[in-house]
KOLFIKE-843297 format. One line per 5 residues: number of its first residue (from 1); their letters; for each residue x, y, z of C-alpha. Coordinates in steps of 0.001 Angstrom, whole numbers. Each point is the difference from the previous one (the first is absolute). Layout:
// residues N
NUM = a = X Y Z; ...
END
This chain:
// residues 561
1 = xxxxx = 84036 107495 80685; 1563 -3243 246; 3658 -657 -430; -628 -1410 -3667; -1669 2853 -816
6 = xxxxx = 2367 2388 1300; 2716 -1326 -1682; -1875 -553 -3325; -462 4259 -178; 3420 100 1093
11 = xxxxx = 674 -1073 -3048; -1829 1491 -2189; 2165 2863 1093; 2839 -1579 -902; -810 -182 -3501
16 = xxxxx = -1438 3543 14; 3494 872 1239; 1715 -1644 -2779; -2437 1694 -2510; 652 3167 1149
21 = xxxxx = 3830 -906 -1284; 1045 -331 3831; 2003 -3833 1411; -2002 -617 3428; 3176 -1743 872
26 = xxxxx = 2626 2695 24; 3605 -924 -377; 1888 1893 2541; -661 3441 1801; 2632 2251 1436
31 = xxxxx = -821 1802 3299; 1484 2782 1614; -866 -774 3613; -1861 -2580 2168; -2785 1145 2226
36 = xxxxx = 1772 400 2776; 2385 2188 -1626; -2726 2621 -1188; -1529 -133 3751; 3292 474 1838
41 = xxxxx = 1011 2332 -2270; -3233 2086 -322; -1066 -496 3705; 43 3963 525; -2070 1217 -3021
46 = xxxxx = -2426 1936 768; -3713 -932 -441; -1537 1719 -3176; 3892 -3 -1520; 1854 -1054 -2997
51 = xxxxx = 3740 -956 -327; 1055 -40 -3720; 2038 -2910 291; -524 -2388 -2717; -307 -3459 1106
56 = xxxxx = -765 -3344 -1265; -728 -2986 2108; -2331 -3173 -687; -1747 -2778 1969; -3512 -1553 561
61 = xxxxx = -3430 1783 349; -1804 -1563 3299; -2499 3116 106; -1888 2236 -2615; -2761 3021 292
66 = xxxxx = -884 1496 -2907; -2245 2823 -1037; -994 1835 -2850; 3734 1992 -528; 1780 -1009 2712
71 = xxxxx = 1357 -3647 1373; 1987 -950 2585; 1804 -3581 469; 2011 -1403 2619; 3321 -1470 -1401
76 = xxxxx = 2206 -2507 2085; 3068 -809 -455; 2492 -2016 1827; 1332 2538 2047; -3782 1296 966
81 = xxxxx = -2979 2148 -1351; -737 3203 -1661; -2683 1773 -1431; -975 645 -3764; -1109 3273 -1086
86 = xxxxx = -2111 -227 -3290; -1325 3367 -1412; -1687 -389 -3570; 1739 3177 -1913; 3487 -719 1890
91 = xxxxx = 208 -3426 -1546; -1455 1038 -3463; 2380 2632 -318; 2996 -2312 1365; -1499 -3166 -2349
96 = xxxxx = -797 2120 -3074; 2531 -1242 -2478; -916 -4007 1749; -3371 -473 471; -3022 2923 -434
101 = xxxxx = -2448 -1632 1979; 2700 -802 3186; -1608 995 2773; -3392 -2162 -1000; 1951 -2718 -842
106 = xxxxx = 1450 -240 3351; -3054 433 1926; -1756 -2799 -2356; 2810 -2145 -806; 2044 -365 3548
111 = xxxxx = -794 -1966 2771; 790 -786 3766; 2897 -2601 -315; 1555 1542 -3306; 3774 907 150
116 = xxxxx = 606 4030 -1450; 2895 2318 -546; -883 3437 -11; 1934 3091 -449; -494 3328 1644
121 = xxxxx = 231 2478 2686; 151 663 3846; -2891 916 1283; -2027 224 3910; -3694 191 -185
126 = xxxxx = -1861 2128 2014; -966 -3065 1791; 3473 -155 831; 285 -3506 -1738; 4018 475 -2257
131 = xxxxx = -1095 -990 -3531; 1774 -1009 -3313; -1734 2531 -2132; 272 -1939 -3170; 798 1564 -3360
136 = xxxxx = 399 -3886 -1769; -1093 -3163 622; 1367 -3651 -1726; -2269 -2777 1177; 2836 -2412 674
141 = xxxxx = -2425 -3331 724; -3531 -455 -233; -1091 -2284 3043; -2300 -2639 -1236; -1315 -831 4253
146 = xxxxx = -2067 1953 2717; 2476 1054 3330; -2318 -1395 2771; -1788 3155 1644; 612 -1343 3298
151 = xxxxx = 2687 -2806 -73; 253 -79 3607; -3532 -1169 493; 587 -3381 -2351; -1020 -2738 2490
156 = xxxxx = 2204 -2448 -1909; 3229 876 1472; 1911 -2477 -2172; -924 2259 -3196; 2711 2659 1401
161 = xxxxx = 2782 -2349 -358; -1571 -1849 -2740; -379 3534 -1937; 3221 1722 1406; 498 2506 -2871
166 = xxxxx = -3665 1483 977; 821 -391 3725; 3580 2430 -1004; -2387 2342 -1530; -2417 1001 1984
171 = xxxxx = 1644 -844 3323; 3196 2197 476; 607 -1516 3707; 534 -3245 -2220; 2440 1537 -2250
176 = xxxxx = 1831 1190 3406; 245 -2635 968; 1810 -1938 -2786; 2406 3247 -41; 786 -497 3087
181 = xxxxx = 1198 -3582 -522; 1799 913 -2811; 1659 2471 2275; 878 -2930 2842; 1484 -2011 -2717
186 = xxxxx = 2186 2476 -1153; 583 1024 3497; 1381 -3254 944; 1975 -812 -2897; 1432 3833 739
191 = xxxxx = 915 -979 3650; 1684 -3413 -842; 1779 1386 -2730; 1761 2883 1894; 1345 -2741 1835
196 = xxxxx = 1763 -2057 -2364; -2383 -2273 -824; -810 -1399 -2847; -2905 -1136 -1664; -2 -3216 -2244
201 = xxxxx = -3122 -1918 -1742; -575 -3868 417; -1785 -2417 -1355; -4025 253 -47; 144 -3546 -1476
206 = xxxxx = 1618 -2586 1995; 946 -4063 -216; -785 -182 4115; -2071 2349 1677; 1893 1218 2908
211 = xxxxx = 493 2295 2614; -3441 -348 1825; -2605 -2122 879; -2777 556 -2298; -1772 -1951 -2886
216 = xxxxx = 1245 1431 -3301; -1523 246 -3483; 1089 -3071 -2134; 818 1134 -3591; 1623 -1809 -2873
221 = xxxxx = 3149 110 -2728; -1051 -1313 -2887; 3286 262 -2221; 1795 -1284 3673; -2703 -2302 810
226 = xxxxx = 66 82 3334; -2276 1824 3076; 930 3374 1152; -989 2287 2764; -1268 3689 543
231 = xxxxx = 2277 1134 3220; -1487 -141 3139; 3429 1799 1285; 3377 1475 -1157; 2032 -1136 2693
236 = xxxxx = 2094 -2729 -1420; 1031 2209 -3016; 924 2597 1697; 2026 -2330 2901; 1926 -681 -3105
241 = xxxxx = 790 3309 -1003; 2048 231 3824; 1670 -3265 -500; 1054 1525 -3999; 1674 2408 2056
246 = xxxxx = -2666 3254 442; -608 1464 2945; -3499 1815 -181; -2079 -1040 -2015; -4134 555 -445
251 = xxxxx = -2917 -893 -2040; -3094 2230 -23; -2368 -2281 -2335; -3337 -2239 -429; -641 -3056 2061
256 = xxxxx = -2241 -2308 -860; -1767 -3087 2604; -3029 -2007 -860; -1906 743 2980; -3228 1903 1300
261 = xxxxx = -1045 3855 -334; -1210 1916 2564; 476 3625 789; 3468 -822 750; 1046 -2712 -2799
266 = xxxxx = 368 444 -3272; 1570 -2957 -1945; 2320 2276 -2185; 1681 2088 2662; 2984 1948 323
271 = xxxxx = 3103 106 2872; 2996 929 6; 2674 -2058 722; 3670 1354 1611; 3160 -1734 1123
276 = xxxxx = 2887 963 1472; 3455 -1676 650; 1620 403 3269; -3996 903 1502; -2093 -1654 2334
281 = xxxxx = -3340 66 989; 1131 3149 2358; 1106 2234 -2852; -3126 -904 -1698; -2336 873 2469
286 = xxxxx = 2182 3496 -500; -417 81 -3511; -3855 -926 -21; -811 3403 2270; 2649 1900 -2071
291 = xxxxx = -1987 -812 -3390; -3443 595 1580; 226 3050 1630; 2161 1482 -2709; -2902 -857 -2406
296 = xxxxx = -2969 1115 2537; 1665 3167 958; 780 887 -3970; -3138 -1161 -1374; -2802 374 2951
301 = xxxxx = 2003 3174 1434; -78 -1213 3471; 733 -3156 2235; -3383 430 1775; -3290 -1758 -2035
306 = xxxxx = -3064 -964 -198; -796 -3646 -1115; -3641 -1187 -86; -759 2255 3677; 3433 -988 1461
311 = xxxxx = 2431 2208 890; 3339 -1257 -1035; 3057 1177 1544; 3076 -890 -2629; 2901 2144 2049
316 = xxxxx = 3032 -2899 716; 1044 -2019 1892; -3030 -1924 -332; -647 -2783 2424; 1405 -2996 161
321 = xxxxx = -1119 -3335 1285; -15 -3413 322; -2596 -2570 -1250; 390 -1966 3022; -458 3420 1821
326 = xxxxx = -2841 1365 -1911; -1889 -3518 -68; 358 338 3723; -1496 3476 371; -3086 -682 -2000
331 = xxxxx = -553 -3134 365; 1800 -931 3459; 1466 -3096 -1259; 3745 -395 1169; 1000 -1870 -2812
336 = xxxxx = 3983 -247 1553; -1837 -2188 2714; -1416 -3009 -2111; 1905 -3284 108; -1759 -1636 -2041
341 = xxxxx = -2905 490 -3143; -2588 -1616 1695; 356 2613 2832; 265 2808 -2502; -3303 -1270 -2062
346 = xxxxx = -1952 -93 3530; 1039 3167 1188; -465 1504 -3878; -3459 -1550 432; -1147 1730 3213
351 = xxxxx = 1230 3274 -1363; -2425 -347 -2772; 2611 -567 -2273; -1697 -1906 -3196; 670 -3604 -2238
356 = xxxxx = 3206 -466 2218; -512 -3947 -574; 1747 214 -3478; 2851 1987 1273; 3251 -2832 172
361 = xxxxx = 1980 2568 1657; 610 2144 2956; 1620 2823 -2387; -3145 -195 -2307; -2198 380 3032
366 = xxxxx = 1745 2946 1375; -842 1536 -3710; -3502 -1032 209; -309 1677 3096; 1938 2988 -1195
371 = xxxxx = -2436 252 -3367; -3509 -420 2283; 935 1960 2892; 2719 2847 -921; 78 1009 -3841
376 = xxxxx = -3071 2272 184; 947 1871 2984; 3691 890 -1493; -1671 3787 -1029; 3232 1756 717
381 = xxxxx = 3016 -995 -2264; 1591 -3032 1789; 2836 -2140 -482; -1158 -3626 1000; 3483 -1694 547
386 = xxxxx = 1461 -3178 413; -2222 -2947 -1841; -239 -3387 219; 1979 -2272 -2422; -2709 -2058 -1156
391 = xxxxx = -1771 2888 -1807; 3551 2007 -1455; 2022 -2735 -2127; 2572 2807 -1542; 259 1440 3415
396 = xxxxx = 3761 -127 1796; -416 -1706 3589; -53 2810 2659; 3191 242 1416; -1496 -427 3849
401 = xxxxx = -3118 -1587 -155; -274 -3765 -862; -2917 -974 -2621; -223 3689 -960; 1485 2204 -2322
406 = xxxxx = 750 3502 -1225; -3440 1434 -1413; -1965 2666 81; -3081 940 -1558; -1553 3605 237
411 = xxxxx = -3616 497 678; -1781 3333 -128; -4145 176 460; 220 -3776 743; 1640 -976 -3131
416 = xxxxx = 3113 -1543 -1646; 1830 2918 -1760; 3669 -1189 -209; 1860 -3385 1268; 3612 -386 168
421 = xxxxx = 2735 -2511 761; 3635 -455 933; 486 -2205 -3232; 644 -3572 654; 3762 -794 -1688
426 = xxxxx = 402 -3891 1378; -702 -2039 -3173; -24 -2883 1787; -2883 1161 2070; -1176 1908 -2925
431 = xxxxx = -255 -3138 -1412; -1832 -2043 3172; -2929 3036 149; -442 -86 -3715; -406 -3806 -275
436 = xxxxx = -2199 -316 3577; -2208 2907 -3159; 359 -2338 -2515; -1785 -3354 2034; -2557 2461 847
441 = xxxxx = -552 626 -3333; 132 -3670 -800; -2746 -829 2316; -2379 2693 -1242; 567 3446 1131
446 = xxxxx = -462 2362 -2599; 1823 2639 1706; 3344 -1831 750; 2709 387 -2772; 2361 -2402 -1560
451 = xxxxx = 4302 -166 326; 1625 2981 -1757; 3170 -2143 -970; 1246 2919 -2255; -422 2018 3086
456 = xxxxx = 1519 -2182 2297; 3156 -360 -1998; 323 3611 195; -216 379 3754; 3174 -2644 -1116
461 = xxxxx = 1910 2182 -748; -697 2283 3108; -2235 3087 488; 820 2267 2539; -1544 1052 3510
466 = xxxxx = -3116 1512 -2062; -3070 1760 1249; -2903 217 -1874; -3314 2197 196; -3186 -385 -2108
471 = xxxxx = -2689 2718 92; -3522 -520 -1386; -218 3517 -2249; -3618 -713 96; -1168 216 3653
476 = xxxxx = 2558 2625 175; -2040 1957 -2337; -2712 -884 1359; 564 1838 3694; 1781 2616 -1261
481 = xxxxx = -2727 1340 -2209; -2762 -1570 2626; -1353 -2720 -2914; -2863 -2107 1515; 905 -3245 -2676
486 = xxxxx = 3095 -769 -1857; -2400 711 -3329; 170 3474 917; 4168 218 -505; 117 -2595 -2945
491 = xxxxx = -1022 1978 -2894; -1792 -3626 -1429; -137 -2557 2570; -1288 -3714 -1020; -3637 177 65
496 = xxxxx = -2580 -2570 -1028; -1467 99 -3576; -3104 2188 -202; -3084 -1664 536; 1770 -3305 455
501 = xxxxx = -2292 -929 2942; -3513 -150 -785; -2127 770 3347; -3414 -837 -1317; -1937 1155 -3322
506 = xxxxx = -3774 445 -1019; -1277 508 -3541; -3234 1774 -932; -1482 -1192 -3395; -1888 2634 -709
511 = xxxxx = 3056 2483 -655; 2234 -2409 -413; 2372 1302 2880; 2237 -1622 1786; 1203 1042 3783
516 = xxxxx = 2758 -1459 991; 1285 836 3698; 3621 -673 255; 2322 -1154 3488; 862 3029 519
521 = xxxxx = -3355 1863 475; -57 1078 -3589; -2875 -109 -1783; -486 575 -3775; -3130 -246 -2231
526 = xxxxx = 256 -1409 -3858; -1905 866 -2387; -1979 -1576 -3248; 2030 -3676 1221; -1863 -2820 -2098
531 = xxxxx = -1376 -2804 2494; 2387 -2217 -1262; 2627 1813 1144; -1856 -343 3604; -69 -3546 -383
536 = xxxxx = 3281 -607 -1109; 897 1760 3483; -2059 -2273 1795; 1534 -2983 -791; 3628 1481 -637
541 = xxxxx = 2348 -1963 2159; 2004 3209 1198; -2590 3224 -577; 3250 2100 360; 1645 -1320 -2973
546 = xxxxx = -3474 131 -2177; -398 3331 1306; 3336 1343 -844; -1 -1431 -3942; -3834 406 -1194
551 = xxxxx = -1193 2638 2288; 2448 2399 740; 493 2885 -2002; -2953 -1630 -2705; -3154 1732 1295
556 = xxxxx = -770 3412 838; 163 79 4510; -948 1970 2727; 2107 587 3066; -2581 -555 2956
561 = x = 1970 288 3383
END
């Protein structure tokens, strides 16, 4: 049967509910347990046993066999899954006074995907499977939709995040994992706030995008008339929380930069931000394997995982280096030795070090190198120290090193997790690096941000010796519950509209059907679509848009591959 048809008798059972004097779309439900409960509780009962226990407990069918006076469904829940046990006189005797003809009705009238509550007893078949042997059932919510038989097998990938609410039902590895974020989240909030700090909100819409350097999403006031920006960071807010007198302060919150997606970008991320007075980049460092070890060991159970085959060793100290060192190792160029840019693009070029003729600095090449030749081999969690000016504008100069200054960035399986600074305080050369931005800007550089005058008036007033620490809550998900993409720990990442991209088509006159294969590999069949229809696709300027508003969801379709 086709989804249409499906659904249609769906249905149809929906009214026969209601005519049976039944709502298909219960109110509420009170349970007694969860799943998990019932099995931990039950886990010695005998086989062929029965506790009298009366219990009530509801969630969603995903499995049914049913024969002539017996049925047996598989409920889930959140906490897990146990099984049904339907005898015919058992539920006619419990459903007397409700319904005559129960235990028919719920063999005819229920389906895989429906939600139930059912009350009853304890009880371990002789299979040894621990049953709810139900006594009454409530249909809570008739499902409408097939569950996929075999969602795993879907060859369009992009239909898991696109349909995440079937992806949480029939994968429980995917409801893990967005536990187990919920978990870090909490965990880190837990860790900060046991010492002392505290955790204030900022603005999400701001007059100056600050705080990074990253193209932001343009929106506009209509009532203030004037442009206004999604942040790309919460640094400057937060900076003036420690000059208002605070001493720790965090953000855990949304980020938003109009940029690519890949497996590990998503334009509406999520970070958290920390700042302390009286830190530097030294104590962060600290605090960074304080917060993720903490989390690992209380949410993973051990310091000692698995990402993507890697073996990942999170026990502190972790190692700390240099980006002139590392650059070195890997790459063997000894960036301390270069007079001059011209000698540092010709040795960059004999390394194999790529598009160094753009690059107007020696600090920008030493990051080039450092991005082409290091990041990827960082598998262990490293602290790469000590950056280069040119690429850290609210970084404090390092105390020692000329044209350098007090960063760090961790990686762990070659990528950025966290990056930290001691906090530039100088307004005057707060000033200098933010206006060197804002000509960037001028000349065309999407990335580079304008002067934060509000911002700079603060620093004014003074801020004191600061350190500062973001993390990327993402990618920290994402090894610590050994995610492949970033869509696997954002519960709806940005995706592209369905069948936007129009691969090719043919059309066969005959049966007037329509096959349409799709960019990414789909491909769905239409069916009884008029040859206008066909011809207005043709000659549609964007087939995507035509497709979306006198196609989609208009004709009875096939899924194909």
């Amino acid at each position: 049967m086709s989804e249409e048809d499906i659904r249609a008798a769906r249905l149809e059972k929906v009214e026969q509910i209601k005519q049976l004097g039944f709502n298909p779309y219960a109110y509420r439900w009170e349970s007694t347990h969860h799943a998990a409960q019932l099995q931990a509780k039950f886990v010695d009962l005998p086989s062929g046993e029965e506790n009298d226990l009366e219990v009530a407990i509801a969630g969603r069918i995903i499995a049914r066999r049913v024969f002539g006076k017996l049925a047996f469904f598989t409920l889930q829940d959140e906490t897990g899954l146990i099984q049904l046990y339907l005898e015919k006189n058992r539920i006619q005797e419990g459903m007397a006074d409700i319904d005559a003809d129960a235990f028919n009705h719920i063999k005819q009238l229920t389906d895989a995907g429906d939600i139930l509550g059912v009350k009853g007893t304890i009880k371990r078949t002789e299979k040894g499977e621990l049953s709810v042997y139900v006594k009454q059932y409530s249909i809570l919510t008739k499902s409408l939709l097939p569950l996929p038989d075999k969602w795993h097998g879907l060859t369009d990938v992009a239909k898991r995040y696109r349909q995440r609410y079937v992806d949480l039902i029939v994968n429980p590895e995917v409801r893990q994992t967005f536990r187990r974020r919920a978990q870090i989240t909490a965990g880190i909030r837990r860790y900060l706030e046991q010492r002392d700090f505290l955790e204030i909100e900022t603005p999400v819409l701001q007059s100056e995008a600050g705080g990074a350097e990253a193209r932001p999403f343009v929106t506009y006031h209509n009532t203030l008339d004037m442009e206004l920006y999604l942040r790309i960071a919460t640094e400057l807010h937060l900076k003036r929380l420690i000059v208002g007198g605070f001493e720790k302060v965090f953000e855990l919150g949304r980020i938003f930069r109009n940029e690519g997606i890949s497996t590990r970008h998503n334009p509406e991320f999520t970070t958290i931000e920390i700042y302390q007075a009286y830190a530097d980049y030294n104590d962060m460092m600290a605090l960074t394997e304080g917060i993720i070890t903490t989390v690992a060991q209380e949410v993973i159970g051990t310091l000692e995982i698995t990402y993507q085959g890697e073996n990942l060793d999170l026990t502190p100290p972790w190692r700390r280096a240099t980006m002139h060192d590392l650059v070195k190792e890997y790459a063997g160029l000894d960036f301390h030795s270069f007079q001059t840019l011209e000698a540092a693009k010709t040795a960059s070029k004999n390394a194999g070090i790529a598009d160094v003729d753009a690059v107007e600095s020696i600090g920008k090449l030493l990051n080039l190198a450092f991005e082409e030749k290091v990041e990827t081999k960082l598998i262990q969690p490293t602290f790469v120290i000590d950056y280069p000016v040119e690429i850290s504008p609210l970084s404090k100069p390092h105390r020692s090193k000329p044209g350098l200054v007090e960063r760090f960035e961790l990686f762990v399986v070659g990528r950025e997790t966290a990056n930290s600074f001691s906090e530039l305080t100088d307004p005057i050369e707060q000033r200098e690096r933010l206006e060197a931005q804002a000509a960037k800007k001028a000349a065309g550089d999407l990335e580079a941000q304008g002067v934060d005058e509000d911002f700079l008036t603060a620093l004014e007033y003074g801020m004191p010796p600061t350190g500062g620490l973001g993390i990327g809550i993402d990618r920290l998900v994402m090894f610590l519950t050994d995610a492949a993409s970033i869509r696997d720990v954002i519960a709806f990442p940005l995706l592209k509209p369905e069948g936007s991209v129009i691969k090719q088509f043919s059309y066969e006159p005959k049966t007037q059907t329509l096959t349409i294969e799709f960019d990414s590999g789909s491909v769905y069949e239409y069916f009884k679509v008029p040859p206008s229809v066909k011809e207005d696709l043709e000659n549609a300027p964007s087939k995507g848009q035509y497709f979306n508003k006198l196609i989609k969801g208009k004709f009875k379709f096939e899924q194909l591959s």
